[in-house]
N, C-alpha and C positions, 0 to 999 in steps of 0.2 A: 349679784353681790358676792365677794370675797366670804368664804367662811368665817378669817379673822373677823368681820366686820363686826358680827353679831354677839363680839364677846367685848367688842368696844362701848364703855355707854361714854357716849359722847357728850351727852350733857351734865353730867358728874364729872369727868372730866376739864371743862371749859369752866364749870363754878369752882371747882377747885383749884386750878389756876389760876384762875381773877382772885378767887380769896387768898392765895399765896401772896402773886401780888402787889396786893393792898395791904399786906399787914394781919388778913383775920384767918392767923395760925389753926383756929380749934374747926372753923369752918372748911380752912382749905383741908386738913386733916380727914373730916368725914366723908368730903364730897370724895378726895382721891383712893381714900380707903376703900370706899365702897367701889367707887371704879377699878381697883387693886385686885379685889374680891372678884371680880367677874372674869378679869385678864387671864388672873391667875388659872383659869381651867382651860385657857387654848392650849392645847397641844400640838399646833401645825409648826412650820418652818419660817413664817414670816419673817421678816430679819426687821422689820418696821415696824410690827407688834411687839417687836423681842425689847426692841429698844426704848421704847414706847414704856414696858413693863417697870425698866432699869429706871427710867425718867421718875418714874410715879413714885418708886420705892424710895426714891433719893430723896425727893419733895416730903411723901411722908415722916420719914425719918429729919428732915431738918423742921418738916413745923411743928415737931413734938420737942426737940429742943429750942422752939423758936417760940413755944405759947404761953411764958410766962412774959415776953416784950410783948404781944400783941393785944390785939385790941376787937371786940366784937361788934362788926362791922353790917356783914349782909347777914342778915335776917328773915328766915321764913314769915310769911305776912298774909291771910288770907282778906276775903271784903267779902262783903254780900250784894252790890251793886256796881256796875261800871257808868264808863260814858256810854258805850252802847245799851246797854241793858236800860240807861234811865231815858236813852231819849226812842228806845222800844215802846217804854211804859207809858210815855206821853200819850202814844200812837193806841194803845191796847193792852190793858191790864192782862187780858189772856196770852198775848203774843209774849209779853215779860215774864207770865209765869214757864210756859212752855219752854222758851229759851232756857230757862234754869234748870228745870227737872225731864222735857221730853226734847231733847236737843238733836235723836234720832230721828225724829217725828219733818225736821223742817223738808221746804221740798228742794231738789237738787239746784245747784245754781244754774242758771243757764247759761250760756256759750255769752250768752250778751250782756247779762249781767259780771259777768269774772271779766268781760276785759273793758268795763268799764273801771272793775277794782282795779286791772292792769294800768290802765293810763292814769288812777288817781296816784296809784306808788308812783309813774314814770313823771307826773309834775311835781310831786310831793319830790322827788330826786333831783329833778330838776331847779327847785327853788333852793332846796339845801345848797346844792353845789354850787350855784350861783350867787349865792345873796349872804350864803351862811357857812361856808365850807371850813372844812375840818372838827367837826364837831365829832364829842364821845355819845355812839348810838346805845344806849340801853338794852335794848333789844338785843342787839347782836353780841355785844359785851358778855352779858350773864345766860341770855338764854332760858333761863328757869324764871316765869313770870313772879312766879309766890316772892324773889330776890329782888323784884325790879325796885320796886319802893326804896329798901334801904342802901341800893347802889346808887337812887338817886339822890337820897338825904344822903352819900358819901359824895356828890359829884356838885352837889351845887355848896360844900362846906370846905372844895377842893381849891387853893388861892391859883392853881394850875388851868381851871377848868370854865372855859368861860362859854361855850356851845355846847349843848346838851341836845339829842335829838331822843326823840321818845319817851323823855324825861316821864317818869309815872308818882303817880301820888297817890294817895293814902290817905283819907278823911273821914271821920265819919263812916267808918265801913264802905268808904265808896272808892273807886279805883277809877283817875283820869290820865291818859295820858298823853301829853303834849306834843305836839309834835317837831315845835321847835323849843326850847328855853333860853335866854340867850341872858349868862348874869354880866353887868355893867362894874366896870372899874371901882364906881363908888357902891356896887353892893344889892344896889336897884335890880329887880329880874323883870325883863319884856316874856313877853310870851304867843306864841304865833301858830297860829291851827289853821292847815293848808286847804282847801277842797275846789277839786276842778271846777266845780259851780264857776259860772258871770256873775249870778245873785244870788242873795243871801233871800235861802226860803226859812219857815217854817220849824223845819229838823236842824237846819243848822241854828237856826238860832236857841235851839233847846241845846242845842251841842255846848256852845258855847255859854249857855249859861249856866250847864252843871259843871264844865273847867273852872269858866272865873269862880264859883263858889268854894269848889274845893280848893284851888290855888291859895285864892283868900284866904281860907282856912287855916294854911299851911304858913304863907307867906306873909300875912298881914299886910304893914305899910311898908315891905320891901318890896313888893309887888307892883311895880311902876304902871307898867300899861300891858293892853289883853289887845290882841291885833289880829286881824283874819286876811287871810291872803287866798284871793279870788283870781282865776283866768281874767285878763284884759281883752275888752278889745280892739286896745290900739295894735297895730301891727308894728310897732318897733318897741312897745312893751310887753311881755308875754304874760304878767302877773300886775296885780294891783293889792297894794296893802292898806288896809282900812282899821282905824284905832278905835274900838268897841266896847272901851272901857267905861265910857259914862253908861252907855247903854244896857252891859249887862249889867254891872254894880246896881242895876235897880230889881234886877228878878233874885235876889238873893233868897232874902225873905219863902217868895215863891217857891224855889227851888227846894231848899229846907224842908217846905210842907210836904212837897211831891216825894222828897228820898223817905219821908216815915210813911207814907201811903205806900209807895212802892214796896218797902221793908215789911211791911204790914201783909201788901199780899201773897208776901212771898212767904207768909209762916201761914196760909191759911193752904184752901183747898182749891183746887181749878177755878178759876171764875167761869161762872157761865153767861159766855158774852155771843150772840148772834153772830154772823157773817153779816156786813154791814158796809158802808162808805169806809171805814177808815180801818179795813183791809187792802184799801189804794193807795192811802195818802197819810202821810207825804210819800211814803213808800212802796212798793207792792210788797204783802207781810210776805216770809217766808214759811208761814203754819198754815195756808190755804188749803193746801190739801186735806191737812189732817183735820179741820174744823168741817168743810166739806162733806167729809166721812161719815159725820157724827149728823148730818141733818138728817132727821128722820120722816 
């Protein structure tokens, strides 16, 4: 790595120039400030960094005369539950809390496991670009998860913005996020959660039914339909989409109960749950070892 490199924070950076922008003057102002702050002690010859410097100071200076037109937009945002965390929790109350407070603890991925993650991104990209392309990725965009929320209450109130990919939400202290959001001409939002699966197990159906709740939440009755899109296998279709919306609309309820359970054990102390069947299924846990450890 470049010496400059280390005096670059690159994700202060990238939020303060989305918040530039977009209009939210006070925000692009802190994020570039404080990346200002760290520049300002290189002292090498880069001519990339130099210019880089000049970029920031400019930006600075015009969103400080720019922050009585603008408008407070991305927002720091924290949650106390995800999708992954709640459909963890379904699986094992211990593995949810461990995830939260001993996250050193899990055991390494395996070679087999990561490029299974590999080929879920590589169809997960694949459907995007075929079925959905050109869409604004959240992720990539801001960078800083704590932002994702109010870049995407900024992207789906945008008359501009009709594909949304990683769209993330905010409910109930619970953090989803979508992987495709697609808003409709008349206002209606579809909503589309990719996974390599043929069929729908078990986890995915806990998946989907913490989205559609908090979507709901969010969306009410703009919220048109909840759709999951599966590997085919026909050989001149590569994917199948399947509309999920009567089905989950009924775990709502459900759902609800399990986020205050979850919340619940996430203010107490470790559960103490055995090593047992449903350290395999639907998933092999990632806290095996560390539970292991502990059998005496």
């Amino acid at each position: 790595m470049s010496d400059h490199m280390k005096f670059k924070d690159l994700g202060a950076i990238k939020l303060g120039e989305l918040a530039f922008e977009i209009g939210d003057y006070t925000c692009a102002h802190d994020h570039l400030f404080k990346a200002y702050n760290k520049l300002k002690d290189y002292q090498g010859d880069d001519f990339g960094t130099k210019l880089l410097m000049g970029d920031i100071s400019f930006k600075i200076k015009e969103s400080i005369g720019k922050q009585g037109e603008g408008k407070s937009i991305l927002l720091y945002e924290t949650w106390k539950l995800s999708k992954s965390s709640f459909v963890r929790g379904k699986q094992c109350d211990k593995s949810l809390f461990l995830d939260k407070f001993n996250k050193m603890d899990r055991n390494p991925i395996s070679p087999e496991t990561q490029a299974i993650f590999n080929r879920g991104h590589e169809f997960e990209d694949f459907v995007r670009e075929n079925r959905f392309p050109g869409g604004t990725n959240v992720k990539e965009k801001v960078g800083n998860f704590f932002y994702f929320n109010s870049y995407t209450k900024y992207l789906t109130e945008d008359s501009t913005t009709s594909v949304i990919y990683e769209a993330s939400i905010i409910e109930d202290e619970v953090l989803v996020m979508c992987d495709i959001l697609v808003k409709n001409e008349d206002g209606k939002i579809d909503v589309f959660e990719i996974k390599l699966n043929r069929e729908i197990n078990d986890a995915i159906k806990s998946d989907l039914a913490i989205q559609y709740t908090i979507c709901k939440k969010r969306f009410g009755e703009q919220l048109n339909s909840f759709n999951l899109i599966l590997r085919s296998n026909e050989k001149d279709q590569p994917y199948k989409i399947i509309d999920v919306t009567e089905d989950v609309s009924k775990l709502t309820h459900e759902v609800e109960t399990q986020i205050a359970h979850f919340k619940n054990v996430l203010m107490k102390q470790e559960p103490i749950i055995s090593i047992g069947s449903q350290c395999a299924k639907p998933y092999a846990c990632d806290f095996t070892n560390y539970c292991g450890a502990r059998i005496s």
